[in-house]
C-alpha positions as CSV (number, residue, x, y, z in Angstrom):
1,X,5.7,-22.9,0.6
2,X,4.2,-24.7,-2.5
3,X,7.7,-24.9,-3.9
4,X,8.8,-27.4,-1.0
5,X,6.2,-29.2,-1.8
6,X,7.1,-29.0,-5.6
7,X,10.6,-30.0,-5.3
8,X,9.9,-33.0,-2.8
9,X,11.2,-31.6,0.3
10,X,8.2,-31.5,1.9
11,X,5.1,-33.8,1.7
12,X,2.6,-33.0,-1.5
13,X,-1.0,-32.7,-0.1
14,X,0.1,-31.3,3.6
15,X,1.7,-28.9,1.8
16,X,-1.2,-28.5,-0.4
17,X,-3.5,-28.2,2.2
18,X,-1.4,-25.2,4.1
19,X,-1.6,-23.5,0.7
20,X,-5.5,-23.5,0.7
21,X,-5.8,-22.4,4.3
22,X,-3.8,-19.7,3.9
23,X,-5.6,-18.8,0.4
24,X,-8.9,-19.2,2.7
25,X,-8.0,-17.0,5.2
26,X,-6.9,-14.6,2.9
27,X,-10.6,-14.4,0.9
28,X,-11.9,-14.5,4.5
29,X,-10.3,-11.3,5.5
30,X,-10.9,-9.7,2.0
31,X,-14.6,-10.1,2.5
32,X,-14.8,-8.9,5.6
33,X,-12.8,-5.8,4.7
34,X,-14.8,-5.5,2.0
35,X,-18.2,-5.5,4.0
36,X,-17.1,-3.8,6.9
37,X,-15.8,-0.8,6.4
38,X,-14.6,0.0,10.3
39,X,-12.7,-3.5,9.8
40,X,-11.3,-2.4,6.4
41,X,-9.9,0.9,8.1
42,X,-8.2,-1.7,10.4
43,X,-6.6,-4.3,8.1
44,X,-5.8,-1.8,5.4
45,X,-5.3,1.5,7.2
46,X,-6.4,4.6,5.9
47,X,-5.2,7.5,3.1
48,X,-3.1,10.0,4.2
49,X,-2.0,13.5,2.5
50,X,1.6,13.8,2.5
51,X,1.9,17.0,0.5
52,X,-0.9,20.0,0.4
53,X,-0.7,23.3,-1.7
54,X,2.6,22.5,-2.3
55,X,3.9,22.2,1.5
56,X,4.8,19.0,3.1
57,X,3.0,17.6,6.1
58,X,6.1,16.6,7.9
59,X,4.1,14.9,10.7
60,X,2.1,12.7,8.1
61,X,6.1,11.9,6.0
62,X,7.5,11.1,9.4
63,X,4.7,8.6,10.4
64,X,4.7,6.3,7.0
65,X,8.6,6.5,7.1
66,X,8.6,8.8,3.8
67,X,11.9,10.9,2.7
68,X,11.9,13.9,0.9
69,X,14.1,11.8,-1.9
70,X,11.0,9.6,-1.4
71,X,8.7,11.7,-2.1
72,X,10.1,13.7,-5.2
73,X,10.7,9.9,-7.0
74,X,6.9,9.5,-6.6
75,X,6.3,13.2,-8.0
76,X,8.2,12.4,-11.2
77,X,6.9,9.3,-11.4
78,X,3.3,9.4,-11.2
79,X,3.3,13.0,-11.4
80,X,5.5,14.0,-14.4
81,X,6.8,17.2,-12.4
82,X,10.0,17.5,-10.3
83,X,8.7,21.0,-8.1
84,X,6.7,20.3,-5.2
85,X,5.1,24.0,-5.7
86,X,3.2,21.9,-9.0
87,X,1.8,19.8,-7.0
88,X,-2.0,20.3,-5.2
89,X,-1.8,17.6,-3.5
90,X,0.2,14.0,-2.6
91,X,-1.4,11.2,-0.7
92,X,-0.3,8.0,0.6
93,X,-3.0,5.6,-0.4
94,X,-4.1,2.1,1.4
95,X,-2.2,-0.1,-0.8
96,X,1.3,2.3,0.1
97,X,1.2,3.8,-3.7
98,X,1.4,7.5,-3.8
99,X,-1.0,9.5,-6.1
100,X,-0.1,12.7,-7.2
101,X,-2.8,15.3,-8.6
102,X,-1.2,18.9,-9.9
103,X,-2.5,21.6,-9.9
104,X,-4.3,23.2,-13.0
């Protein structure tokens, strides 16, 4: 948006003034996240455990659109193991990263 403005296909401070709304809004909704944790649950969802003891939770893969080629990318990559059976658990977080912990 601020790039139209930039390049001169689109009036300066208009443009300017979008980009601040937008930016207010934003640290509008952040604090009220933030502060309320029922409305944080809402804007930012919730954690959910895609892989327990080892076992996939199916139900849980299907709902966040997760394949199993998905999954075993995330495993090696913020995991360092390529066997599901390693791992303790595997959850979807609220920002969409998956965190891996192994077991011991």
């Amino acid at each position: 948006m601020l790039a139209r403005a930039v390049n001169g296909s689109a009036s300066f401070f208009p443009t300017l003034g979008g980009a601040f709304i937008i930016v207010g809004l934003h640290r509008f909704l952040a604090r009220l996240a933030f502060t309320y944790e029922r409305f944080g649950r809402l804007v930012k969802g919730e954690a959910e455990v895609l892989v327990r003891e080892g076992k996939t939770i199916s139900k849980t893969m299907k709902t966040n659109k997760i394949s199993q080629a998905d999954l075993m990318e995330e495993t090696r990559l913020n995991g360092g193991v390529d066997d599901l059976q390693l791992v303790r658990t595997a959850t979807i977080e609220r920002n969409g990263e998956i965190s891996v912990v192994l077991e011991k």
